[in-house]
N, C-alpha and C positions, 0 to 999 in steps of 0.2 A: 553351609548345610552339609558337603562333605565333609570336612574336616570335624561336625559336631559326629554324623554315623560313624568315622572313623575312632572315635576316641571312644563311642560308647559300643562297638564291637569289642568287646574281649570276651575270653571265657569259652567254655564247652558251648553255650549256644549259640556263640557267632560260628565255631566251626562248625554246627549242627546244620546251620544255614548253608555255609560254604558247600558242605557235600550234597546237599539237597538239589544246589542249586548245579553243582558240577557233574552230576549224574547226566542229566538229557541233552546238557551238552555235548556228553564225551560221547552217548548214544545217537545223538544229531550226527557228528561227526566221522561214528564211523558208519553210519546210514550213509552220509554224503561220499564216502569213498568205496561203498561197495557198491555204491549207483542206485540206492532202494529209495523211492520217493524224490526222486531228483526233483528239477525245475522242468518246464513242460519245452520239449525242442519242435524248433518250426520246421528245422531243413538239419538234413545228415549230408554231406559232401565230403566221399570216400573215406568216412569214418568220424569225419571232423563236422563236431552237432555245431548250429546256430540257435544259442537259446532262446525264447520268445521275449524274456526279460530285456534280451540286447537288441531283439529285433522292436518292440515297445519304443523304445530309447530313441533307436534311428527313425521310425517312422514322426515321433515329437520333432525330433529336427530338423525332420523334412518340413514340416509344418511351418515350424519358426520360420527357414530361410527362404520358403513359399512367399509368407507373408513379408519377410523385411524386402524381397525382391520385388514384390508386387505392391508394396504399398496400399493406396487404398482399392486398388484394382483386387485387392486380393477378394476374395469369395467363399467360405467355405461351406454354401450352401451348393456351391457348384463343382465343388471339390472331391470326386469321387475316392473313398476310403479303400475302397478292397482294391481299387488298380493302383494306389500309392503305396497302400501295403505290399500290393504284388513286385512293384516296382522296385520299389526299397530291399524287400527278398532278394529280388535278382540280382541286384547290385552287389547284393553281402554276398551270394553265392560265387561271382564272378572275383570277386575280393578272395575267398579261400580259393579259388583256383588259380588264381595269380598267385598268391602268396607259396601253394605246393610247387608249380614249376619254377617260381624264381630259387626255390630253397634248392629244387634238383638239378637249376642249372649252376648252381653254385655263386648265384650273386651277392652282394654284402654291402653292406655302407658302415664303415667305420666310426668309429664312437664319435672321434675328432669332425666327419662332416655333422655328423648331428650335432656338436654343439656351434658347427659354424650356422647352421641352418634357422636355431632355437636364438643365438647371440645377434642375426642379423635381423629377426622378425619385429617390425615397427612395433606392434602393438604389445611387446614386453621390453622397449624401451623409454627412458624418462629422460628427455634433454639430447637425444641422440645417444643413450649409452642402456647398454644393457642394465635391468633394473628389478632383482633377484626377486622383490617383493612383490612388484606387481607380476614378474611370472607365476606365481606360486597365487597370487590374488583371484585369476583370473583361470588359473588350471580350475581353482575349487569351487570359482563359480558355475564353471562348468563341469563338475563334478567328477575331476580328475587327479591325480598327481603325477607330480612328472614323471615318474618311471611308465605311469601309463601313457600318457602323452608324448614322451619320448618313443616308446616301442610301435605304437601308432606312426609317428611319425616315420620312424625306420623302415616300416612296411609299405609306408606308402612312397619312398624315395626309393626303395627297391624295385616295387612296382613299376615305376618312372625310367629304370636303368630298363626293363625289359619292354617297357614301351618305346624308346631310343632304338634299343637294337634294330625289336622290327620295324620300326618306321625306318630308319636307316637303311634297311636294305631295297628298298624299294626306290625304281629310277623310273624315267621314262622315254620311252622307244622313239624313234624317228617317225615311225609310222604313225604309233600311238600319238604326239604332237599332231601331226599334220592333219589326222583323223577329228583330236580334239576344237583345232584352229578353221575347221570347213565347216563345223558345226555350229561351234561357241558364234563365231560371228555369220552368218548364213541368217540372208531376208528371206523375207515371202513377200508375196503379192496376194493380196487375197480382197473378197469384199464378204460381208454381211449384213440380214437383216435380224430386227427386234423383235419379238412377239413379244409385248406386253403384258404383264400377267392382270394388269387391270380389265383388258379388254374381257377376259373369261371368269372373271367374278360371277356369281350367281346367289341371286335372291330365294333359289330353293331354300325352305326349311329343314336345318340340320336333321338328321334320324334321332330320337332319343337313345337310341340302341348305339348308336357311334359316339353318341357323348359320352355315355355310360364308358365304353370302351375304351377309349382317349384317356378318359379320367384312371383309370384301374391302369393300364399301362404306364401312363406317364405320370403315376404317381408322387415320384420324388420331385420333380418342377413346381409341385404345388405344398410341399412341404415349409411352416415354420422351422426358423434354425432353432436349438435347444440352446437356451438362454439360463443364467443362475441372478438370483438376488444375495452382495456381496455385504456381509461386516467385514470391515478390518480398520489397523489403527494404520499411521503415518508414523515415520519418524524422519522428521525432515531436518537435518546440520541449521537449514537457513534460518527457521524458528527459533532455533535455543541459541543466538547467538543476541539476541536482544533480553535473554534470561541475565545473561553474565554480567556480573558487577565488580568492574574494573576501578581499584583505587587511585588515588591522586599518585601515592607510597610508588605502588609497581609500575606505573605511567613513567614516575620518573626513575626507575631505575633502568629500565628496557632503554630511556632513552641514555642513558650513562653510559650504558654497556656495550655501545655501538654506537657512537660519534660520528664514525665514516658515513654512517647513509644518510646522514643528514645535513654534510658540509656540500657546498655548492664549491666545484673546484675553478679555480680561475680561466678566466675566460679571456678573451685577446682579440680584439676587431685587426683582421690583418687585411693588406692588399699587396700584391706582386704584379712582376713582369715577366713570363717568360716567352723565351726563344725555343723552339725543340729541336732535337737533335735524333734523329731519326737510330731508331736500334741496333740496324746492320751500320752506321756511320765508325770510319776507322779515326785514329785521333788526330791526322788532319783536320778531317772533318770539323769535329769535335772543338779542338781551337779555333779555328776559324768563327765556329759559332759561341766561344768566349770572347773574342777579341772583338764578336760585334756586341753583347750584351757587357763589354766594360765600356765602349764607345757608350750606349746609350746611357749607363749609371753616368757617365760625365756630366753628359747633359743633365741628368736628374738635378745631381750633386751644383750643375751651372746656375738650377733654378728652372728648367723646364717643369711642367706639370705631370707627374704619375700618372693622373686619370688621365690626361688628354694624349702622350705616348703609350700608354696598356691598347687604348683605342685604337690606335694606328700602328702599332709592333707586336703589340702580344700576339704568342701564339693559342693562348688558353681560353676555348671558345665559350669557355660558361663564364668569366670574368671580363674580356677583354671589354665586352662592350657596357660594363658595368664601372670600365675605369680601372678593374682590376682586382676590385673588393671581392674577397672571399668572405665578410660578414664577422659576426662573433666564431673564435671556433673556439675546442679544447682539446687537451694533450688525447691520442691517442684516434683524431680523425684524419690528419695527415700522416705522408711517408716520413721515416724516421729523421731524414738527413734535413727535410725542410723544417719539420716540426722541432728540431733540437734548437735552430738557429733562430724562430720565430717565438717561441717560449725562453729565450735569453738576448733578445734583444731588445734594448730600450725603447721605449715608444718614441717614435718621429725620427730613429735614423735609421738612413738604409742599409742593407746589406750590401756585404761583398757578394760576389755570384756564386751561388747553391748549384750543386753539380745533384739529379735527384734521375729516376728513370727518363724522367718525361724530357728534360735537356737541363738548359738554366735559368733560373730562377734570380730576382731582383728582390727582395723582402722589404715589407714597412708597417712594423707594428701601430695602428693609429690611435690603439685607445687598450688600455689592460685594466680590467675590473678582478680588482683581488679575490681570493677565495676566503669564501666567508661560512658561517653555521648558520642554520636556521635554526631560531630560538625555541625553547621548547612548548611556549605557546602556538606557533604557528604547527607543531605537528602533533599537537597533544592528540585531538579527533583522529589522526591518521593512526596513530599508537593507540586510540581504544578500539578504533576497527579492527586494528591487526589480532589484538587479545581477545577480542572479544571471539574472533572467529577461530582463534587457536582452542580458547575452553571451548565454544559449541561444536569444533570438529572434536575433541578432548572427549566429552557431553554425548558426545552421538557415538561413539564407539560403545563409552560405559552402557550406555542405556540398552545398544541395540543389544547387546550380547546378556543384558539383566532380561530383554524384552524376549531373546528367543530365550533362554531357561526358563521362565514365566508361560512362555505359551506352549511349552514342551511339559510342564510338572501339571497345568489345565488344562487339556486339550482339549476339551469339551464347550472352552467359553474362553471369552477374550477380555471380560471384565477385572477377573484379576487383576491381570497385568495391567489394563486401563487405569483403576482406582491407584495400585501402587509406581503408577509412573506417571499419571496425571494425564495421561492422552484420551483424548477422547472419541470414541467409538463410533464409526461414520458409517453410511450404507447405499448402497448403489442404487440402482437403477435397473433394470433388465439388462443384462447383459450377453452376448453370444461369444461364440469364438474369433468372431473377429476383432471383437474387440469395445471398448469403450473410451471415456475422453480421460487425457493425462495419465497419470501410471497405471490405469485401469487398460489401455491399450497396451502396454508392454508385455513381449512374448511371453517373459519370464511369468509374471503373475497370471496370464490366462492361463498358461501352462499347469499353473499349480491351483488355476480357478477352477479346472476340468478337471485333475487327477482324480485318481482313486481313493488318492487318501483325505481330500477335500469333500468330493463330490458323491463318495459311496460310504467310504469311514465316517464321515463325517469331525473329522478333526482341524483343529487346527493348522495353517498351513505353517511350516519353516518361517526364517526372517529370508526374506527375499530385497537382495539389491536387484535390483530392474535393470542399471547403467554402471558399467563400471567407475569407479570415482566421481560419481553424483552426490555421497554422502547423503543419502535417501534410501531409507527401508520402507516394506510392507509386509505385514502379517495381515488374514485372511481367514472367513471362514464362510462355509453357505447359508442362507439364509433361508431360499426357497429355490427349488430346481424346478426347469418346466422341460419336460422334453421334446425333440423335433417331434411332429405332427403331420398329418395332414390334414389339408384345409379343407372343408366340408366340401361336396359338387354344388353345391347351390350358391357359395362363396366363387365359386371358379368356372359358374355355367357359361355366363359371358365373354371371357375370355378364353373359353374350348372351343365356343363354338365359331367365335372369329376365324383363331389356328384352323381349323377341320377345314373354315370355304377360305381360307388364303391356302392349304393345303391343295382342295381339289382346282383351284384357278393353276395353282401351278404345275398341277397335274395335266391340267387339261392344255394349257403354254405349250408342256413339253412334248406332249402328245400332236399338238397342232407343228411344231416344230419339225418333228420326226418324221411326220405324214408329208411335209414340204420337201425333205432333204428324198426321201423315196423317188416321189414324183419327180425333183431335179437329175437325180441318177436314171432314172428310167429317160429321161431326154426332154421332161416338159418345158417348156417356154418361161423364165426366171420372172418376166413381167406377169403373166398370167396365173405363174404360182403364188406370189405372194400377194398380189393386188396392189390394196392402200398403202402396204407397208411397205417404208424408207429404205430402199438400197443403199449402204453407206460404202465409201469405197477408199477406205487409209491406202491406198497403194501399198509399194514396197516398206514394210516396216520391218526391225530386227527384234532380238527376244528383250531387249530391256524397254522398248516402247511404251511412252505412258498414255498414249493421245487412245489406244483400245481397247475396252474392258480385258481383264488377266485372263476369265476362262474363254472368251473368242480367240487371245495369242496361243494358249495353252494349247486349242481344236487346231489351230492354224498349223502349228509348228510340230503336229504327231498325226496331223493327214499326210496321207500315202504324200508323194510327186506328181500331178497328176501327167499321164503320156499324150501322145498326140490324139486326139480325136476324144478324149475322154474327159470328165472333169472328175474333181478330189472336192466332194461337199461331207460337212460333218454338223452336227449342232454342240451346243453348249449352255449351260443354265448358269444362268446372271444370278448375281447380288437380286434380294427383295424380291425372287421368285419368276423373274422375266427368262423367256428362252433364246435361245438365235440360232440361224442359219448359217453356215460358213461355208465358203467356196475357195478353194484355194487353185490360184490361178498361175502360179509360177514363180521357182524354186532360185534363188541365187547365193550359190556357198561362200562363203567367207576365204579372203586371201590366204595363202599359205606362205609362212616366212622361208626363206632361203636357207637352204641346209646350215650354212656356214652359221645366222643368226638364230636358228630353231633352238638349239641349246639353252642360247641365252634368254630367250624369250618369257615374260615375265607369268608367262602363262605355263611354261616347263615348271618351274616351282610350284606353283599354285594345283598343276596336275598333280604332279610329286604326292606332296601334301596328301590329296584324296584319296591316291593310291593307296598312299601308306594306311590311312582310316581305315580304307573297305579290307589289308590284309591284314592290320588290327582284329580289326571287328570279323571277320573270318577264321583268324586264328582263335578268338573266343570262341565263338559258335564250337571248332572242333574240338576245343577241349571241353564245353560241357557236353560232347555226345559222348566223349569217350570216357568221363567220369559218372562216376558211380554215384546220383542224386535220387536221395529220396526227400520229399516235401511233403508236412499236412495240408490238407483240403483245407483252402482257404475260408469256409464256415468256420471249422477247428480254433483256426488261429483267432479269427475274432474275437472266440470265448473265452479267451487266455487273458 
């Protein structure tokens, strides 16, 4: 199709076109350099804008790596949008101020680390070696080239050099150890009781006026997720490989052309003797353990048994008790010095003694099966598989790349390209952003089931690989959109008014809770406070205990000490809305290591480490007070 517009552009009214078409460009252009009509910016940090386009982009793949982390945990009904957005901000903002102080402190990564950095990444190698095509495969699936990807990557190993620093300089005190080690391991002794939040249930009738209210506040809990109705085609490698129709002709020439992978190489049933000879042995040694393995080839050689001496002398513990038999093998499974003498020895006679790492070795080839071809009947099937999947991987290039020009020249409809490649035209099911079944779940395609340019243009989507080297496409477009909702109050009466009295029960727990821990401070009598309810009494436990609920250790280990004559009572609210009482009864700090071993102590590094985090994360905080940020109102951005 180009090559026909190109032949028949000539003449004054193909350049008539050309200028026509060159004017709002060249006016586009210098709009875009004088700044008039820009793209809309989220955040300005000290002059350096965050476009919303870039910020868009980051927030999708926060999303993807949400979901491939969380698997099916994932949620995105429970997924709050404006604090991922805000989130994702943050992080780019924190990115340009890192990126300004590393430039001022004069740090750099050299061209040569980035390509060691690019050349060792698994996943742009094939066979253990760098593999130029899939790096470049796999930049543009993620819609990159490596000059981008490279400079990204450069900023972020910069980044890395200025994280090193200050972590580095951060050590920790004697003091600081010792302070850490009376804490980290420091018991308590404490007891508590349960307040049950069953016990405070109540049969009152909810207010309508609190349903109402419940309902309107807590809106979003009761929302449908926004779901699309999906056409798209397939284009699957695995299908078009039972299309291909492989001749008798090319069956037999493939196998002409390649002999070697079809000859079976000789193979050799051997068994041995050996004696070891240990590594560090000097060559005393060394003969002394030839002089004893030509003693036993005597005997061999007198007519003793191989198997029945392997048994009682070998030193080779995966043979010995097999007699000695190492089985069928072939060139290239043993060490050199055995396998030269075992592939040139006659069958049925023994070896002189093999000098090999392990020590000395006796040889006896018992049986040699020659190298032979497998005829071409027996791997004809194997040779049409192989072709067959060379044309439908062949097949599936050609097509994908006919199937996205087709859905790019219609993008209003996917029949086209359906009728002229034969696929045929399939449709989903309701679907959300979490996802659906087989390649309907893949980030890539919800990704592009949600766009703009699907979901509001209403166009055609791109040809989307879902997996890298799947040999699997999908094209896409909507069919029906529903959007998130919410669900009527008469749909959700029942289950507000549940929440509301498991609300007020645990209201009233905590409250009951509260009023007991008063009373025990003021001096009341601990049986008489609580009545029915179970005193339990974990004794001395420390902070990683599993035998007592986490928020009783939590109250335990952030109440006062208590002093003499006083007690240290707190409460705490359980798991499933129940409350407790905590009494903390006395205090025993953890040992403290010995100056000399304090250093070393595994808990010095592990301090170090936080250290270093809280002057990281310190040192950010003062550089954004001291940089100059302006951000849109997070409304703003959403509408971008």
């Amino acid at each position: 199709m180009l090559q026909t517009i190109r032949d028949r552009a000539q003449g004054w009214i193909a350049w008539a076109i050309v200028v026509l078409i060159s004017v709002p460009f060249a006016l586009w252009g210098i709009q875009s350099y004088l700044g008039v009509g820009g793209e809309p910016v989220v955040a300005k940090i000290n002059g350096v804008e965050i476009p919303a386009r870039e910020l868009d982009r980051r927030v999708q793949e926060a999303r993807i790596e949400l979901r491939e982390r969380l698997g099916a945990a994932y949620d995105l009904a429970a997924l709050d949008d404006k604090q991922l957005r805000a989130e994702v901000l943050d992080e780019m903002v924190r990115e340009v101020l890192l990126l300004d102080v590393t430039r001022r402190l004069g740090l750099r990564v050299s061209d040569r680390e980035i390509q060691i950095q690019v050349l060792s990444e698994p996943a742009f190698q094939q066979d253990g070696r760098f593999d130029q095509g899939a790096y470049e495969r796999i930049l543009e699936l993620q819609g990159m080239t490596p000059a981008l990807f490279e400079s990204r990557l450069r900023q972020q190993m910069t980044g890395t050099q200025l994280v090193r620093a200050v972590s580095g300089s951060e050590f920790v005190t004697r003091s600081e150890l010792s302070q850490y080690q009376r804490l980290a391991q420091q018991k308590r002794e404490l007891t508590y009781a349960r307040f049950p939040v069953a016990d405070f249930a109540s049969a009152e009738p909810i207010d309508e006026t609190a349903i109402t209210a419940y309902y309107e506040s807590n809106a979003a809990r009761f929302q449908t997720p926004e779901q699309v109705k999906l056409d798209y085609l397939i284009l699957d490698a695995s299908t078009l490989s039972g299309t291909a129709e492989i001749g008798e002709e090319e069956l037999r020439r493939h196998y002409d052309d390649d002999p070697a992978r079809f000859t079976q190489p000789e193979r050799r049933k051997v068994s041995h003797l050996l004696l070891s000879v240990p590594s560090d042995a000097d060559e005393a040694a060394a003969n002394q353990v030839l002089s004893e393995i030509k003693a036993v080839r005597d005997r061999l050689l007198a007519g003793e048994s191989l198997d029945e001496l392997a048994k009682q002398v070998s030193d080779d513990p995966g043979s010995a008790a097999k007699g000695g038999s190492l089985g069928m093998i072939e060139k290239g499974v043993m060490v050199p010095a055995f396998e030269q003498v075992a592939f040139t020895l006659p069958a049925g006679e023994l070896s002189e003694p093999v000098r090999t790492q392990f020590g000395y070795h006796l040889i006896r080839v018992d049986e040699i099966v020659p190298s032979v071809v497998k005829p071409f009947e027996e791997v004809r099937e194997q040779l049409r598989a192989e072709l067959a999947k060379q044309s439908a991987d062949a097949l599936f290039y050609e097509l994908g790349e006919r199937l996205a020009n087709l859905v790019y020249e219609s993008p209003d409809s996917l029949e086209p390209a359906a009728e002229e490649l034969g696929l045929a035209i399939q449709q989903s099911d309701w679907i959300g952003r979490e996802g659906g079944e087989g390649i309907l779940g893949q980030p890539k395609v919800l990704a592009a089931a949600f766009s703009n340019e699907v979901l509001v243009e209403g166009n055609n989507s791109d040809l989307i690989e879902p997996e890298r080297d799947s040999l699997q496409a999908i094209v896409l477009r909507f069919v029906e959109h529903r959007p998130a909702a919410t669900k009527p109050l008469d749909e959700v009466r029942e289950e507000i008014v549940a929440e509301i009295g498991r609300e007020k029960a645990r209201l009233a727990a905590e409250m009951a809770a509260e009023s007991a821990a008063a009373k025990l401070r003021d001096g009341a009598d601990w049986a008489a406070t609580l009545g029915t309810l179970k005193l339990e009494e974990p004794g001395l436990v420390d902070r990683q205990t599993t035998s007592v609920p986490a928020p009783i250790l939590d109250t335990a280990f952030t109440l006062p000490a208590p002093s003499e004559g006083s007690i240290s009572v707190g409460t705490a609210a359980l798991d499933h809305g129940d409350a407790a009482v905590v009494r903390l009864i006395r205090v025993q700090d953890g040992e403290v290591e010995s100056e000399d071993a304090g250093q070393t102590a595994p808990e010095a590094s592990m301090l170090s480490q936080l250290m270093a985090r809280q002057l990281y994360a310190d040192m950010l905080r003062d550089m954004e007070s001291r940089a100059k940020i302006e951000r849109k109102a997070a409304s703003s951005v959403e509408d971008l």
